[in-house]
C-alpha positions as CSV (number, residue, x, y, z in Angstrom):
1,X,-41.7,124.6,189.6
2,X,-40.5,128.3,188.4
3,X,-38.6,126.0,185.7
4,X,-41.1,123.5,184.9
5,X,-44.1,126.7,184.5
6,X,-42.7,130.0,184.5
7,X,-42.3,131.8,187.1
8,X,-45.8,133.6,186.6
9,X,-47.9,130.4,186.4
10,X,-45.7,128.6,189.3
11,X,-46.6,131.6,191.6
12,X,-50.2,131.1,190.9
13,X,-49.8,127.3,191.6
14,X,-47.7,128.4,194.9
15,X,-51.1,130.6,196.0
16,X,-53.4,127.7,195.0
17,X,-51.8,125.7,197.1
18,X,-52.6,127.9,200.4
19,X,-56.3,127.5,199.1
20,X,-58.9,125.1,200.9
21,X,-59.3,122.4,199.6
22,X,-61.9,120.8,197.3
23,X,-64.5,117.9,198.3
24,X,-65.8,116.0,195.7
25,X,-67.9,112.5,195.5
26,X,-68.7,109.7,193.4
27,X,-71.6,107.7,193.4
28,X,-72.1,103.9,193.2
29,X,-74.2,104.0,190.2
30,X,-75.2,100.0,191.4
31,X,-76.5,101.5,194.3
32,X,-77.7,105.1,193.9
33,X,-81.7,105.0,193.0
34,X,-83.6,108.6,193.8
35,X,-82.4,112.1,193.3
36,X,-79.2,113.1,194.1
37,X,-79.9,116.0,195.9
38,X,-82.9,114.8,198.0
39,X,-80.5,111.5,198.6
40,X,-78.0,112.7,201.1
41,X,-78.5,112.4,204.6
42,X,-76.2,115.6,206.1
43,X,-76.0,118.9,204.5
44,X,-74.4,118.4,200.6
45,X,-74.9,120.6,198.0
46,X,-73.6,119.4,194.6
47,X,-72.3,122.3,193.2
48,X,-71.6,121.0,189.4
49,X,-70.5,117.6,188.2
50,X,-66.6,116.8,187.8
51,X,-66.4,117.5,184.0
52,X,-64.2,114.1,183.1
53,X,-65.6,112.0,185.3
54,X,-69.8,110.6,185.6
55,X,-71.5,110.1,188.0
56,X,-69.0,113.0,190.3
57,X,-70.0,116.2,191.7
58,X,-68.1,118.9,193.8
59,X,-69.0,120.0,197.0
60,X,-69.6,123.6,198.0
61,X,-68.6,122.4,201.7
62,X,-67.2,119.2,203.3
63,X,-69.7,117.6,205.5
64,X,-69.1,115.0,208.4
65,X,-69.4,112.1,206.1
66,X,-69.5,109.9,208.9
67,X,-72.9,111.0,209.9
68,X,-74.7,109.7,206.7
69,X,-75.8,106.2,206.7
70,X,-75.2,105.7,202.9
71,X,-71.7,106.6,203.0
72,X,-71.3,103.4,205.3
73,X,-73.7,101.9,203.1
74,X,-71.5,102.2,199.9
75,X,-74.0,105.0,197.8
76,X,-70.9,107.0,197.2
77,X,-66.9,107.4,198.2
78,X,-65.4,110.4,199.3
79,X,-63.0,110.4,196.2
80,X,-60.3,113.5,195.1
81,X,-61.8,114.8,192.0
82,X,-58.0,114.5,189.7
83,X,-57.9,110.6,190.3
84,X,-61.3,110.3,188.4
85,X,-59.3,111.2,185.4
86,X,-58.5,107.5,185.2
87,X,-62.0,107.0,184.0
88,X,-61.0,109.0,180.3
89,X,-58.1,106.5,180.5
90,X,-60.3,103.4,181.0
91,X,-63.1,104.5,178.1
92,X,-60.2,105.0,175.8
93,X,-58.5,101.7,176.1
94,X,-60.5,98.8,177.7
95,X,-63.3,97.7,175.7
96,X,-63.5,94.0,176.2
97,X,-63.5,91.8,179.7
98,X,-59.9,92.3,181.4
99,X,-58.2,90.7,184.6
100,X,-56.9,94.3,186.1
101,X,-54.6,95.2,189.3
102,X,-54.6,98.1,191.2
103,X,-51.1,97.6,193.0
104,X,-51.0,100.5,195.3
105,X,-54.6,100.7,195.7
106,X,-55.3,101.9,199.3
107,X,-57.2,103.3,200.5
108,X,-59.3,102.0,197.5
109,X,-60.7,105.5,195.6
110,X,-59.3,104.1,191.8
111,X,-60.2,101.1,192.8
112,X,-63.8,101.8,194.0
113,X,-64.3,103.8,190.8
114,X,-61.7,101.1,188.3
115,X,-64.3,98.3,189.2
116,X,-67.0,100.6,187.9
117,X,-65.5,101.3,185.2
118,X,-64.5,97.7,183.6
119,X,-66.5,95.6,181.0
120,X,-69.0,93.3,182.5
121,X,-67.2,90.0,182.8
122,X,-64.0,91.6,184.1
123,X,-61.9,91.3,187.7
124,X,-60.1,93.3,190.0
125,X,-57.6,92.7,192.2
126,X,-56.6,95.3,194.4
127,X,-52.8,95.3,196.7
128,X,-51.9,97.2,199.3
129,X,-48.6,96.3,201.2
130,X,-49.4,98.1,204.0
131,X,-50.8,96.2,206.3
132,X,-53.0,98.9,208.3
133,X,-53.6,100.7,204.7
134,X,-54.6,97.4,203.4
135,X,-57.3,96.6,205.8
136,X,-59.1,100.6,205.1
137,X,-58.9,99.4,201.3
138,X,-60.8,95.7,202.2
139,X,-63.6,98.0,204.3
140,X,-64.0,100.1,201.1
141,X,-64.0,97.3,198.5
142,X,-66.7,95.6,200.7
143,X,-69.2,98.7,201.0
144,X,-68.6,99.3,197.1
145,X,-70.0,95.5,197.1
146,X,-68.7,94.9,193.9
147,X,-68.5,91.0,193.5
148,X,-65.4,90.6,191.1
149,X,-62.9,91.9,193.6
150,X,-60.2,90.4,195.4
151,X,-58.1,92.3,198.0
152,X,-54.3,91.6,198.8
153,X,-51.1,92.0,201.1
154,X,-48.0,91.7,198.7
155,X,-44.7,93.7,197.8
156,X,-45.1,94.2,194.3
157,X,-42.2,92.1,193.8
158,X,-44.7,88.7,195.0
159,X,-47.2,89.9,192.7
160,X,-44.7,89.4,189.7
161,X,-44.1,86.1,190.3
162,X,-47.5,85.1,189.2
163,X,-46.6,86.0,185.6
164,X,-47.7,87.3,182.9
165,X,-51.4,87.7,184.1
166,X,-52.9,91.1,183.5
167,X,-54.3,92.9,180.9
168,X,-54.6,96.2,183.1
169,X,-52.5,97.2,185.9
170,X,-52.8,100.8,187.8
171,X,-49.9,101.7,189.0
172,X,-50.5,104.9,192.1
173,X,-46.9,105.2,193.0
174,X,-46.0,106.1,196.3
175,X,-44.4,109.6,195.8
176,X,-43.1,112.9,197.2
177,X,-46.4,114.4,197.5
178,X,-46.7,117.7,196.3
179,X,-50.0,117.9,195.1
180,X,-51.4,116.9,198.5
181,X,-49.9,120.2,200.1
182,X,-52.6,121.8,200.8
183,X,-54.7,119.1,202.6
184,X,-51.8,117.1,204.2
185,X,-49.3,119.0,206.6
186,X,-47.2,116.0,206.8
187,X,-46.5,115.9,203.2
188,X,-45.3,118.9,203.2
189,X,-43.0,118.3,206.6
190,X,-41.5,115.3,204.7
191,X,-40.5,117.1,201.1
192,X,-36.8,117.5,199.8
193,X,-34.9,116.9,196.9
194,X,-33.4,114.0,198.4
195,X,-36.7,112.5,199.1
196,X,-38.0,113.1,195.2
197,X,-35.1,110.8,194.0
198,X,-35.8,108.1,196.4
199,X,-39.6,108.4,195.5
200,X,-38.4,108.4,191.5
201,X,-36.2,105.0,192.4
202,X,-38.7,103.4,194.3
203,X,-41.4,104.2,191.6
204,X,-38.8,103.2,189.2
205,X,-38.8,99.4,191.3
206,X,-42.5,99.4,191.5
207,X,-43.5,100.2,187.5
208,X,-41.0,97.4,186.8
209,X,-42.1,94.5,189.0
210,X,-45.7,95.1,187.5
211,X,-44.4,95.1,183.5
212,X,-43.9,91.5,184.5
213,X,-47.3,91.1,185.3
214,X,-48.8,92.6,182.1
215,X,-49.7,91.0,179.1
216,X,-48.4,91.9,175.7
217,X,-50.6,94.8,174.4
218,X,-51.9,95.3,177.8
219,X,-52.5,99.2,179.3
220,X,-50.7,100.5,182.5
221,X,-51.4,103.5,184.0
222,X,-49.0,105.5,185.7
223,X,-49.8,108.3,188.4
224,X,-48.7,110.5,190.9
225,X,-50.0,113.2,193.4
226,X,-46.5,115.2,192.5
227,X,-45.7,117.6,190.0
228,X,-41.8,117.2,189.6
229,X,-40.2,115.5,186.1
230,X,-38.3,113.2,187.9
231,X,-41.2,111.2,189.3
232,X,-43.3,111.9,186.3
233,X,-42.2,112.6,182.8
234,X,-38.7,111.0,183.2
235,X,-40.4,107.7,184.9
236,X,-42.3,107.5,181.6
237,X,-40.0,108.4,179.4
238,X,-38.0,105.6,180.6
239,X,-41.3,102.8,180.4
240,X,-41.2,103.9,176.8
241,X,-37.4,103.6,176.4
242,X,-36.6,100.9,178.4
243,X,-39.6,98.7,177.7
244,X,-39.9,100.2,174.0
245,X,-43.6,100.6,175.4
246,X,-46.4,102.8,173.4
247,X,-47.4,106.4,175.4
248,X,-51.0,106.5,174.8
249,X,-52.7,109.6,174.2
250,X,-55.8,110.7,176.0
251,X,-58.1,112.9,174.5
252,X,-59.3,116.2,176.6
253,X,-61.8,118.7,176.4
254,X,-60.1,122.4,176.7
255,X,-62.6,123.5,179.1
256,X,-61.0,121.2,181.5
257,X,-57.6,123.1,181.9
258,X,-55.6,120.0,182.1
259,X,-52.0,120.4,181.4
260,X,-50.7,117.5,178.8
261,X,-46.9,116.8,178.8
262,X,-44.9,118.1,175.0
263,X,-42.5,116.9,173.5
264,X,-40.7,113.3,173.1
265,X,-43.8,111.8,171.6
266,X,-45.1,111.5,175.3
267,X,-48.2,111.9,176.5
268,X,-48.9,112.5,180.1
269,X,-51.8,115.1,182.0
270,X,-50.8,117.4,185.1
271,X,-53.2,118.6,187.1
272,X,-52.6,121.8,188.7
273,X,-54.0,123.3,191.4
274,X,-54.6,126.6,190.0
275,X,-56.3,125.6,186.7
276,X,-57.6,122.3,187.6
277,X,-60.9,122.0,190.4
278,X,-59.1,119.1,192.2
279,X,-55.5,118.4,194.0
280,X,-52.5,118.0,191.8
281,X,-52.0,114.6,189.9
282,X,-50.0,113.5,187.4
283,X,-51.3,110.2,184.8
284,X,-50.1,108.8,181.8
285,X,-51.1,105.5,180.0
286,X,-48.6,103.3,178.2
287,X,-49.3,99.8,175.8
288,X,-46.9,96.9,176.1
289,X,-45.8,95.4,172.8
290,X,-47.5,92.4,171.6
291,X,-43.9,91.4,170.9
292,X,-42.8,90.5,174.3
293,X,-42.4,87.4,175.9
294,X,-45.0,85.9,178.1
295,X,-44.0,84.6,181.8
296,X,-46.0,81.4,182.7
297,X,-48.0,81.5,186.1
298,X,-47.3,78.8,188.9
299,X,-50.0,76.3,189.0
300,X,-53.0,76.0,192.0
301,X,-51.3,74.1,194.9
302,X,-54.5,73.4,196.4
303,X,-56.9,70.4,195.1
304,X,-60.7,71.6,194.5
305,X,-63.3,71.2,197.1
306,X,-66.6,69.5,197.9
307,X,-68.7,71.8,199.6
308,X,-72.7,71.1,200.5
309,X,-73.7,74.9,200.7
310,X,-76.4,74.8,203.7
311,X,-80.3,74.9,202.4
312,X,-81.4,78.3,201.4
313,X,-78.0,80.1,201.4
314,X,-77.4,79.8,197.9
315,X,-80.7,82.0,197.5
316,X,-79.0,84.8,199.5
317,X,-77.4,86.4,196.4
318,X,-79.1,86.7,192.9
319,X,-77.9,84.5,190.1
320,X,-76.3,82.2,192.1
321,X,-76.0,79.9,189.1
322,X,-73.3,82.4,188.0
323,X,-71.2,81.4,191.4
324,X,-69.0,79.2,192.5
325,X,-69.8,78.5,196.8
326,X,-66.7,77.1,198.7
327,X,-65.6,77.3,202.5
328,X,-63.0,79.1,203.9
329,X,-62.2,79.4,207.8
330,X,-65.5,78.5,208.4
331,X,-66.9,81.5,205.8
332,X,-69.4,80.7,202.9
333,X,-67.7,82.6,200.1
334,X,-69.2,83.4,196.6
335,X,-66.7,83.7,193.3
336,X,-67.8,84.5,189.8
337,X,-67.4,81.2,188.2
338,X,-65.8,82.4,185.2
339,X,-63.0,83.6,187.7
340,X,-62.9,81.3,189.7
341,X,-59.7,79.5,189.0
342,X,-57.8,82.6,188.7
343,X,-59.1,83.7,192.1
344,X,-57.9,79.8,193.5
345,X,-54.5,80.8,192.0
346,X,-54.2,84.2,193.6
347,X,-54.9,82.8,196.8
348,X,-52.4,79.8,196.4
349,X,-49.8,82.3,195.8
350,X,-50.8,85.8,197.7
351,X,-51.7,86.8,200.8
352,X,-55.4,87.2,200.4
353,X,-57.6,89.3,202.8
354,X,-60.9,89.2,200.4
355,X,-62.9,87.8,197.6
356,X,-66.1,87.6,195.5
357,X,-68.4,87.6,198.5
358,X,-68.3,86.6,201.8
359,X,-72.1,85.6,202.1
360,X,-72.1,83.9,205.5
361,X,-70.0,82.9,209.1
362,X,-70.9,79.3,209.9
363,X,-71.4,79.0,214.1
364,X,-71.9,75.4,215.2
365,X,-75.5,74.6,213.8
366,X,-76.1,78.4,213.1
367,X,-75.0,80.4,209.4
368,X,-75.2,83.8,210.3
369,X,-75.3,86.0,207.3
370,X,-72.1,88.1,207.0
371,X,-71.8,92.3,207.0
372,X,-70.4,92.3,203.3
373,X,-73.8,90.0,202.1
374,X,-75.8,93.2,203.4
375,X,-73.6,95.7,200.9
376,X,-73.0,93.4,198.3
377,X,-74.9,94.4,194.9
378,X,-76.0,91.1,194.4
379,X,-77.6,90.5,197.5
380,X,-81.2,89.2,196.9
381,X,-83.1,91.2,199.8
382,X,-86.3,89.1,199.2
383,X,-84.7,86.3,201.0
384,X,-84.5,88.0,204.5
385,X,-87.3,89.7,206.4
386,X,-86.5,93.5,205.7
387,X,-87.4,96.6,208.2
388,X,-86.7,100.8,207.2
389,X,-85.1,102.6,209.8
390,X,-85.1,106.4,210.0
391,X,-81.6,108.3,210.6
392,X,-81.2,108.2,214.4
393,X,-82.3,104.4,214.3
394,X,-79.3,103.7,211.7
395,X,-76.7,106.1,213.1
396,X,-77.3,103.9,216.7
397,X,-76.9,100.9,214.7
398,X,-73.9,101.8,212.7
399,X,-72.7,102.7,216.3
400,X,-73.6,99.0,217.3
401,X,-76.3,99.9,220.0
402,X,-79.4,97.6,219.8
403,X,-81.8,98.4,217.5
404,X,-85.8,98.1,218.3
405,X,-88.1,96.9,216.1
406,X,-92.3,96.5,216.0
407,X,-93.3,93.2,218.1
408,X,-94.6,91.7,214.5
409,X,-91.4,91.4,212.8
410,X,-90.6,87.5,212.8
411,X,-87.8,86.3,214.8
412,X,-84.3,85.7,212.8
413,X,-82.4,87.7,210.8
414,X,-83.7,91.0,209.7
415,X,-82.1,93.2,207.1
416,X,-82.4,96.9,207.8
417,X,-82.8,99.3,205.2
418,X,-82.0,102.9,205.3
419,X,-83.9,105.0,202.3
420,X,-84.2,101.4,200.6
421,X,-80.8,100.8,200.5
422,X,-79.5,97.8,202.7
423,X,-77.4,99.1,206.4
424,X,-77.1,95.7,207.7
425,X,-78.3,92.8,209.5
426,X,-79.9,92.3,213.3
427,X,-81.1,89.1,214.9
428,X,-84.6,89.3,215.8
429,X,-84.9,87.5,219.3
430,X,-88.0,88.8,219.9
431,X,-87.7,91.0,223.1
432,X,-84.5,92.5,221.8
433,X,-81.8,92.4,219.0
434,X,-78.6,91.7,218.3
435,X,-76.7,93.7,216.5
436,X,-74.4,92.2,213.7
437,X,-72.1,95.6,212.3
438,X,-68.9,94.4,212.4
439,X,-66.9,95.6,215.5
440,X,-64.0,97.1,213.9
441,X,-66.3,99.4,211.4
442,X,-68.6,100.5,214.2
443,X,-69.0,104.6,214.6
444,X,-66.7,105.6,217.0
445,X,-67.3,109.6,217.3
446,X,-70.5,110.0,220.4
447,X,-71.0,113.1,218.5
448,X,-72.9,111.1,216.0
């Protein structure tokens, strides 16, 4: 680092990094309504927004997240405020409907804020090879409740053989780490030379299974949470020699001390700790030529499906005309219709943990409205009987105790709200309730 800044500016860096660190947050702007101040459930003060990013504020302290309702509820995500540079990146370059992948996406903070970002009309699908990892990013994508979504399990090397199918891939390499220092001991346990190559070689694996996957004159992004050459500039400087790919520039205000890379007719943005409000990142955006050839996908192996969507159900979500309904392991799920062939192909050739919305479980004679209906931003809440609950009432839900309600709610299945914003569903049986949180999200800490 003395090499890369001088040894003046690297000591700086080294005493940033010994710093606390910094909390930031951004909301779900399909799901924030009221003041953001008067919003939050637990002490939060937003100090000042995050300059490069809307809708993103700082912290002056780090609350216990887990004690607020509309963090489980999807207002907002708990997201490092460097990453949010992608949205200048996105602004820049993406003006029209895409088909996007985030490939290392867990545990789902770009991808959260990615499927913000995109023009109406557009999908996302987020990967995670991981499998733990992978199921933390399906939680997230399902509170977000973003409907053009689909989650995956795959190497990057299975994703390629789909072809030439995206017109925006992210690309959040796994690397050495050392802009995480200062808020993850581990990473700094597992550093050394040795390991920055074999991050640099996998990264190097990992960008080029996913140039197969982009379209000519498509936009990948490239990122890091290191700071050395070898997993940053020198990985792009070979995208753009190897794959005689365009660096993009990004335009930045001064005022936000990021540092761009010089020289090569490269473009590239380091955050550092000691100028920077954030952890240290590294991201660069390249175009593929519109000269290069195009990989044809595999076809659908399945055959489409008739499926009678039980009375009422369709009414569950708003514009249901805009959806296509099928049946899966005995879930009613929800697709955009103008994706909807893509999504079939995905899920003929990935392993798929998600899609569009799951709206219901079918049990026997019963459909039981599912968790991700509840979070979903197209859920039409004038289809279910709805009932507030104050903080104590939705902390013991989220913990997945029983919840009571007035004797002249109606029997069936209630939706609570917590400050208007949808929690989750109950059956009403009338001298008690059953709770319907899923089991694996429930609130574990009894300090709650």
């Amino acid at each position: 680092m003395e090499k890369q800044l001088g040894e003046q500016q690297a000591g700086l860096l080294f005493d940033a990094i010994s710093e606390d660190t910094v909390t930031s947050i951004r909301f779900n702007r399909e799901k924030l309504n009221g003041n953001v101040s008067t919003l939050m459930s637990v002490p939060m003060t937003c100090t000042e927004p995050v300059p490069w990013a809307q809708n993103a504020w700082y912290l002056a302290t780090r609350p216990s997240f887990t004690a607020d309702p509309l963090f489980h509820a999807g207002v907002y995500y708990v997201q490092e405020a460097s990453s949010m540079f992608l949205e200048q990146i996105v602004k820049s370059y993406v003006h029209s409907p895409v088909k996007a992948l985030d490939l290392c996406a867990a545990p789902g903070g770009k991808s959260t804020h990615l499927v913000s970002l995109l023009p109406k009309g557009s999908l996302l699908v987020s990967n995670e090879i991981n499998k733990q990892r992978s199921n933390i990013l399906c939680e997230n994508i399902i509170k977000w409740g973003h409907p053009a979504c689909v989650v995956t399990r795959n190497a990057p090397s299975q994703i390629a053989a789909l072809g030439t199918v995206f017109d925006f891939i992210l690309v959040d390499a796994p690397c050495s780490g050392e802009g995480m220092f200062r808020r993850d001991e581990q990473a700094v346990e597992c550093w050394s030379p040795e390991n920055v190559q074999m991050c640099a070689q996998r990264q190097w694996e990992i960008v080029s299974d996913a140039w197969n996957n982009l379209k000519p004159g498509g936009v990948l992004v490239y990122s890091t949470c290191t700071f050395n050459e070898y997993e940053d500039e020198q990985i792009l400087e070979r995208i753009v020699t190897e794959f005689d790919a365009e660096s993009l520039p990004v335009e930045c205000s001064p005022e936000w001390n990021i540092t761009p890379t010089t020289g090569n007719g490269l473009y590239g943005y380091h955050f550092y700790q000691h100028k920077t409000k954030g952890e240290g990142l590294f991201m660069c955006a390249v175009r593929k030529s519109d000269c290069e050839n195009v990989t044809r996908s595999p076809k659908c192996k399945s055959k489409p499906q008739n499926f009678s969507v039980p009375a009422g159900v369709r009414g569950w979500i708003c514009n249901d005309a805009g959806y296509k309904f099928k049946c899966l392991n005995d879930s009613i799920i929800a697709v955009p219709h103008e994706h909807a062939d893509f999504i079939q192909l995905v899920a003929d050739n990935l392993y798929v943990l998600y899609s569009g919305i799951e709206i219901a479980k079918i049990k026997g004679k019963d459909v039981v409205p599912a968790h991700s209906l509840a979070v979903s931003t197209e859920i039409n809440k004038d289809s279910f009987v709805q009932y507030p609950v104050d903080l104590r009432t939705a902390l013991l839900y989220l913990q997945g105790n029983g919840v009571v309600i007035e004797n002249n709610i109606p029997k069936g299945f209630v939706l609570l709200l917590y400050k208007n914003q949808p929690l989750g569903f109950v059956k009403n049986l009338g001298n008690r309730t059953n709770n319907l949180y899923p089991e694996y999200w429930k609130i574990r800490n009894s300090q709650v």
